[in-house]
KOLROGU-360119 format. One line per 10 residues: number of its first residue (from 1); their letters; for each residue x, y, z of C-alpha. Coordinates in steps of 0.05 Angstrom, whole numbers, always signed. Layout:
# residues N
NUM = a = X,Y,Z; ... $
This chain:
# residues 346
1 = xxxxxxxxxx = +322,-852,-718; +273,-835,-660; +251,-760,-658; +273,-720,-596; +221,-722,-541; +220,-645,-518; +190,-640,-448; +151,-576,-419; +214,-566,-382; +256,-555,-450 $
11 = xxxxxxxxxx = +209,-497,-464; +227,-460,-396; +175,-486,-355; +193,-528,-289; +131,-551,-246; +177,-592,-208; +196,-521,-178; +128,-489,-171; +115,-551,-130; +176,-537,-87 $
21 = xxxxxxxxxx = +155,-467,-73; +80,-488,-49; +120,-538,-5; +161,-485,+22; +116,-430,+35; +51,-477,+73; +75,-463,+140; +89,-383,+129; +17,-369,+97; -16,-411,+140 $
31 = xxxxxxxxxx = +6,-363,+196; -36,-310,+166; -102,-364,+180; -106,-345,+243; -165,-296,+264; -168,-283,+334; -219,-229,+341; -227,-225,+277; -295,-236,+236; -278,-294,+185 $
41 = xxxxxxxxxx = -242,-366,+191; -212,-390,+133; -237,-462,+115; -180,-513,+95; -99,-499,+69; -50,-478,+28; -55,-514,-44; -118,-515,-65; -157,-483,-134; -186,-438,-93 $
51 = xxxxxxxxxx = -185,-410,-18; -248,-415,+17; -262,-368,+81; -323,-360,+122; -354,-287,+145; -383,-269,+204; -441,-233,+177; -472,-224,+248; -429,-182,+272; -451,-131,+219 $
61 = xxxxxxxxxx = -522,-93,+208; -514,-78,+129; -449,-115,+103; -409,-88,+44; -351,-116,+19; -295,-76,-17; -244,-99,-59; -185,-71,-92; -123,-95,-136; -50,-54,-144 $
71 = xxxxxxxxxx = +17,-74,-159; +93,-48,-135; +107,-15,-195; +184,-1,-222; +202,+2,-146; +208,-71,-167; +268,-53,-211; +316,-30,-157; +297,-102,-106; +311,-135,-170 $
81 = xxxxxxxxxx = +382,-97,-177; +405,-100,-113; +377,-172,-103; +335,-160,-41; +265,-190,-44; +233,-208,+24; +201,-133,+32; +178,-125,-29; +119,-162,-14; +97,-115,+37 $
91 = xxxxxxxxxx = +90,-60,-17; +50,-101,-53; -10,-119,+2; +4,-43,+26; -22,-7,-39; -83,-52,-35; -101,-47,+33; -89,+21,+40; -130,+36,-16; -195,-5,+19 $
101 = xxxxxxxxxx = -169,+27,+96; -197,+86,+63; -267,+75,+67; -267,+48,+143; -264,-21,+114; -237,-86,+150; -190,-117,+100; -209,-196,+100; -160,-235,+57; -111,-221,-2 $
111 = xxxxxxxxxx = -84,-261,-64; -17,-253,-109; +5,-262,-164; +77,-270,-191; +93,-264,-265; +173,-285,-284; +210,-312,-337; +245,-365,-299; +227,-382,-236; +280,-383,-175 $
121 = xxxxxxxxxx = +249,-416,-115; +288,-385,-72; +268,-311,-95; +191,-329,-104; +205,-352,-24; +237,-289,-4; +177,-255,-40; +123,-284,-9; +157,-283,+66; +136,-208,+49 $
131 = xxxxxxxxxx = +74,-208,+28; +60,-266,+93; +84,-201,+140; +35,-148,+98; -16,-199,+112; -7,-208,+195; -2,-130,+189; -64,-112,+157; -88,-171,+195; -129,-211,+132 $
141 = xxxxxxxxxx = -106,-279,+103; -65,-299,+51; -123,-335,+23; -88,-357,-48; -41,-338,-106; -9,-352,-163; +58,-361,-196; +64,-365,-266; +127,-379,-297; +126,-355,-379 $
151 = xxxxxxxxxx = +194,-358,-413; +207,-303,-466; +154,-254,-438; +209,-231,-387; +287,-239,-377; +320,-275,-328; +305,-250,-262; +257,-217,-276; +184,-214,-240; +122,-169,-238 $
161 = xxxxxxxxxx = +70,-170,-173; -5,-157,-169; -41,-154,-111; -117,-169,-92; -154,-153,-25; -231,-155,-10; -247,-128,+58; -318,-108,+99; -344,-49,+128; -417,-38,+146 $
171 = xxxxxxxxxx = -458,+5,+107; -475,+53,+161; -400,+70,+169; -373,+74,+111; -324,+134,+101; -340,+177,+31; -332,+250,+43; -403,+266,+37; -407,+295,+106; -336,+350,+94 $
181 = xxxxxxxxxx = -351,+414,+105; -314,+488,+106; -273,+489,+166; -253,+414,+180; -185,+399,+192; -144,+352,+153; -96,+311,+189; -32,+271,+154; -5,+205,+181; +59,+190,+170 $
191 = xxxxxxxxxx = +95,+150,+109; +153,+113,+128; +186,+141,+64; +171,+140,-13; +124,+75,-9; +118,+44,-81; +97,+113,-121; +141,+160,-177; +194,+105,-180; +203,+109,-253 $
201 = xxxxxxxxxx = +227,+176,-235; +270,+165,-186; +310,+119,-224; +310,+166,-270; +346,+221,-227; +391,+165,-194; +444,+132,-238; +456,+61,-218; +514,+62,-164; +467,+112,-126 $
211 = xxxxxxxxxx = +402,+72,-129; +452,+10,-102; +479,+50,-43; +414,+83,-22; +374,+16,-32; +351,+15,+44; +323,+80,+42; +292,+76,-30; +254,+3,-6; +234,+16,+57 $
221 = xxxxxxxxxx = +164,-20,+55; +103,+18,+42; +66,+42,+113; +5,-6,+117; -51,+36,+153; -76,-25,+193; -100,+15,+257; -155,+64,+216; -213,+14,+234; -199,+22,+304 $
231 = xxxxxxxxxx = -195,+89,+306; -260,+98,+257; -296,+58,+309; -275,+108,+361; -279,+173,+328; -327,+204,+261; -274,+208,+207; -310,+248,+151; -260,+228,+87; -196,+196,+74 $
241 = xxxxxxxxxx = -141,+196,+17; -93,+145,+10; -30,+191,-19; -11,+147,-77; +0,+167,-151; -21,+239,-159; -3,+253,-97; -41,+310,-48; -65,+341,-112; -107,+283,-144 $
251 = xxxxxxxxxx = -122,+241,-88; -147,+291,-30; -189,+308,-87; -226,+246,-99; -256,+250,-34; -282,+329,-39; -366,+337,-42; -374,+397,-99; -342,+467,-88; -293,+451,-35 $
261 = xxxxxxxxxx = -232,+446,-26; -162,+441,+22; -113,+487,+44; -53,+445,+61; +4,+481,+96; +80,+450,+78; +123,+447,+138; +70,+431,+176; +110,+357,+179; +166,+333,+171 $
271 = xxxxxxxxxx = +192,+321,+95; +247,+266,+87; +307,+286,+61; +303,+238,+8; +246,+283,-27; +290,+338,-12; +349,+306,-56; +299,+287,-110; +272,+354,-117; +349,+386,-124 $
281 = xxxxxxxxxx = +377,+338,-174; +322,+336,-219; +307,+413,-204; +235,+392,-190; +177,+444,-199; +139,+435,-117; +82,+425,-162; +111,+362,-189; +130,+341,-129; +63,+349,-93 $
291 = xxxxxxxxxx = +32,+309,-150; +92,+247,-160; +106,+239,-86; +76,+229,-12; +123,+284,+12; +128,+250,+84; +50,+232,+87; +21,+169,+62; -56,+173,+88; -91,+238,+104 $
301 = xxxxxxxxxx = -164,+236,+158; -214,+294,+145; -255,+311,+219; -290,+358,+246; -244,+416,+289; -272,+392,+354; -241,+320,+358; -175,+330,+330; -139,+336,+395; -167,+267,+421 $
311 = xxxxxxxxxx = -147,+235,+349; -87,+264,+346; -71,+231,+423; -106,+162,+404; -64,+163,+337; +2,+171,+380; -11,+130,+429; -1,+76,+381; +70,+101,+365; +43,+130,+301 $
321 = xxxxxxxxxx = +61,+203,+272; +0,+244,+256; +8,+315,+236; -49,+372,+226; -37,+391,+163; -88,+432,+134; -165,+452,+125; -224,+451,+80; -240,+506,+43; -305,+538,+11 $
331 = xxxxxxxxxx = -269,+536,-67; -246,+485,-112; -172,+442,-113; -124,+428,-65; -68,+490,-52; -2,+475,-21; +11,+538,+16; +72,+560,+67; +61,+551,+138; +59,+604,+178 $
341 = xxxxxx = +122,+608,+239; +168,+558,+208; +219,+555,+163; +214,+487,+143; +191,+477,+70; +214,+454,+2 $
């Protein structure tokens, strides 16, 4: 009797599909190709080993690229509970642009990368309709990505992201903190909510039914940050924090020269009542809170006192929220302190 002829299919792999999705998803990506007045033009389609994109080096004295990679984290748990995928992918090109907006960078192109047990063409679709809108909002290409599809390393519905971004910025204008001194002001912009940090505990605090019924407020996309070159080109922004893990504490203090540090005053903006809820169920120390979540602030600017007024109008006249917040110190640490005339606080 013949043996049984076992396929790659049998073992839980089906190219057939990841050939489907590549079919499905040309026309989406390829509307991240476009540059306008942008300084690249990327060279040939979708389906390729590797994407190829050409720079613009003219239109920069010194160039330096920056690059940066970041996932979504167990954020990922609650789209995969409720089964909503298409903003997920957002998250994922937020925490890596953000993290390269930063420096006064120009974010060029980004690549994914998909890791399931089982892959549903329709969800990987949904996923990458996401990460197509992150792209046209932090204005870079989808340049490639990858889906890999390895039965037994997860369950059945189950998928993990990654991210990958390389942007530009020229040397001359790069943004480190060097140039922070006692007395400038910080400034906050806005999150749109918790963005993709202190998820594991969140769904912790939550039991399930509550994580289902508060799904739209708990994956509201991460904020991407897309206008900060603009306004860098406009205005000397001494340092900037992308409020991620670690929160005000950590971050703000990756970007501090030696012996200073930051006065930030709380009610100073508004704090969602989400972080609010958080805090009272799990009877959350504001120390712990300061340090797990952006508290209502996703990126924070460092300038001199003398420019914040015309920031803080350029800033809203792009319908973005910008708060000031607080200001360097002579000292070490960041120190979350009440501010003075409200009542608003933790």
């Amino acid at each position: 009797m013949a043996e049984m002829s076992i396929s790659y299919q049998d073992a839980g792999v089906n190219i057939d599909a990841g050939n489907e999705l590549v079919q499905r998803i040309k026309r989406m990506v390829a509307g991240t190709f476009q540059p306008s007045k942008r300084c690249w033009d990327v060279l040939g389609g979708v389906g390729g080993f590797s994407g190829l994109l050409k720079l613009d080096w003219q239109r920069f004295s010194e160039p330096i690229l920056v690059s940066g990679c970041d996932g979504v984290g167990t954020k990922l748990s609650i789209s995969q509970l409720v089964n909503k995928h298409d903003t997920i992918g957002i998250d994922l090109v937020a925490m890596c642009v953000n993290d390269l907006l930063v420096y006064g960078a120009t974010p060029l192109f980004f690549l994914d990368y998909i890791a399931t047990g089982k892959l549903d063409v329709e969800v990987a679709e949904a996923i990458i309709s996401g990460i197509v809108d992150g792209c046209k909002q932090a204005g870079c290409a989808l340049l490639g990505g990858e889906t890999a599809e390895m039965p037994g390393m997860y369950s059945d519905g189950e998928y993990d992201l990654a991210g990958f971004v390389v942007g530009v910025v020229d040397k001359p204008l790069i943004i480190d903190g060097s140039k922070i001194v006692e007395g400038d002001i910080v400034l906050g912009l806005a999150s749109s909510g918790i963005h993709s940090n202190g998820y594991s505990l969140v769904r912790k605090l939550l039991n399930q039914d509550e994580l289902v019924s508060m799904n739209d407020i708990l994956l509201a996309p991460t904020k991407i940050y897309h206008f900060i070159p603009e306004i860098a080109g406009e205005f000397e922004i001494k340092g900037m924090a992308h409020i991620t893990g670690g929160g005000f504490i950590d971050n703000i203090s990756r970007i501090l020269p030696c012996s200073m540090g930051v006065n930030i005053e709380k009610g100073s903006w508004h704090i969602h009542d989400i972080f609010n809820l958080l805090q009272q169920k799990g009877n959350i120390s504001e120390i712990e809170m300061y340090r797990t979540f952006n508290m209502g602030i996703g990126m924070i600017m460092i300038v001199a006192p003398e420019i914040v007024d015309n920031i803080i109008q350029r800033v809203r006249s792009l319908g973005e929220d910008i708060f000031t917040i607080g200001r360097v110190i002579m000292g070490e640490g960041v120190n979350i302190q009440t501010c003075p005339n409200t009542t608003r606080s933790l």
